[in-house]
N, C-alpha and C positions, 0 to 999 in steps of 0.2 A: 504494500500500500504506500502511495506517495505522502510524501508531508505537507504540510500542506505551507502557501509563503508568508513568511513575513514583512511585516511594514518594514525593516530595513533589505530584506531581499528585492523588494520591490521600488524602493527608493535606488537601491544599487544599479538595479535595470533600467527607470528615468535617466541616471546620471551616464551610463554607458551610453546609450543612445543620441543622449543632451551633448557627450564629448565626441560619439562620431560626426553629428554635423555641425557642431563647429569645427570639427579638423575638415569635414569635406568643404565648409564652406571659407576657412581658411587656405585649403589648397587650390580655391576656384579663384579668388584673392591675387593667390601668388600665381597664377597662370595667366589671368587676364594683364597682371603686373609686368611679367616676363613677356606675355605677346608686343605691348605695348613699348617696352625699350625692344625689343626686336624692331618694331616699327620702325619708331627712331633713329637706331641703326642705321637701318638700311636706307631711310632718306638721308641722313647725311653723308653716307660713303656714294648714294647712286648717283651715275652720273648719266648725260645727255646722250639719250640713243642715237646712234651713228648716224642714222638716216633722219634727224630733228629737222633739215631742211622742207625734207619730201613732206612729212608728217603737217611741219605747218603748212606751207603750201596747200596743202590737199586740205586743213583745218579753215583756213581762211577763204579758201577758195569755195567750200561749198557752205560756209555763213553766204558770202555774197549772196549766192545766188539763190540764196532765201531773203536775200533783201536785209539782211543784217550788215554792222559794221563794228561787232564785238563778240567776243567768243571768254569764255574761259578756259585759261591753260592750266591752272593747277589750283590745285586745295591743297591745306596742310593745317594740323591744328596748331594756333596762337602760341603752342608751348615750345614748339619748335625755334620760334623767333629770340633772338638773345635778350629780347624786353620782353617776353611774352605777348609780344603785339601791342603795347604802347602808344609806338610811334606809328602803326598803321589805323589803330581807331582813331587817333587823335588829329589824322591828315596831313600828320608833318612831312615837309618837304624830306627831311633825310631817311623816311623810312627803309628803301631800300639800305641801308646801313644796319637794320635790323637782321636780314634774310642769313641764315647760315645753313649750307650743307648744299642738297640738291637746290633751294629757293635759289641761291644766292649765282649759283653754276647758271641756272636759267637764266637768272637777273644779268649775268655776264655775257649768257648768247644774245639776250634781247640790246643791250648795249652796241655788242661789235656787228651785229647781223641785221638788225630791225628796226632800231630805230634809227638809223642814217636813212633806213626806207621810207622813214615819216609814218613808221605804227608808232602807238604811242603803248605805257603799260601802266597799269593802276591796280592798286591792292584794297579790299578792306575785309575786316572783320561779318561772316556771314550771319551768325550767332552768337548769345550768349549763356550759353548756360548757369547756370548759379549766380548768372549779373558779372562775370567775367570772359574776354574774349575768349570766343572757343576756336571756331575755323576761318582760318585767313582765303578766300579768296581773290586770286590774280588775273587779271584782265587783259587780255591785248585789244587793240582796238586801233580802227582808222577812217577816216577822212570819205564820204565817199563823193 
């Protein structure tokens, strides 16, 4: 015949259960934490795909011809930026001075490539989550 449980048997069993999910929901934690500098990473080590010419080209070309004369080239969230996007909510002229990693690479091909073409480039904050910049978006844009 079984015995039957006690209130500390039973309290022991809550508390097992109580410590597996916070351990799962501590390891969901450190995974979405760890995806997240992966992220990071990788935009600051990536660099301009070989073919960036062809890409815009083809990016700009078929805005026209929907009658547009602006496209967005890149998202990245505000924490990426060395002021966490500061200088880009607030419309300061030096924001490109902000941009680091992949932004900043682009900000370099828009400089020697695009804008001698007379595009122009603009940035601002998309969003704000919790009432601080979340995603930066980047603008090319021209003339038509």
């Amino acid at each position: 015949m079984a015995d039957l449980l006690r209130p500390e048997d039973l309290k022991k069993i809550s508390e097992d259960i109580d410590m597996e999910r916070a351990k799962k929901a501590f390891e969901k934690i450190q995974a979405k934490e760890r995806e997240a500098r992966d992220l990071e990473d990788s935009f600051m080590h990536r660099d301009l795909h070989p073919d960036v010419k062809l890409r815009v080209n083809n990016a700009v070309k078929r805005a026209a011809e929907q009658g547009l004369n602006q496209i967005q080239v890149l998202t990245f969230p505000a924490s990426y930026c060395n002021d966490r996007g500061r200088r880009i909510n607030n419309l300061e002229h030096d924001w490109p001075e902000s941009l680091e990693g992949f932004a900043k690479r682009a900000y370099q091909f828009y400089l020697s490539e695009l804008q001698p073409l007379g595009f122009k480039l603009t940035a601002q904050i998309l969003d704000y989550p919790e009432g601080m910049p979340g995603t930066v978006g980047v603008f090319l844009s021209w003339d038509r």
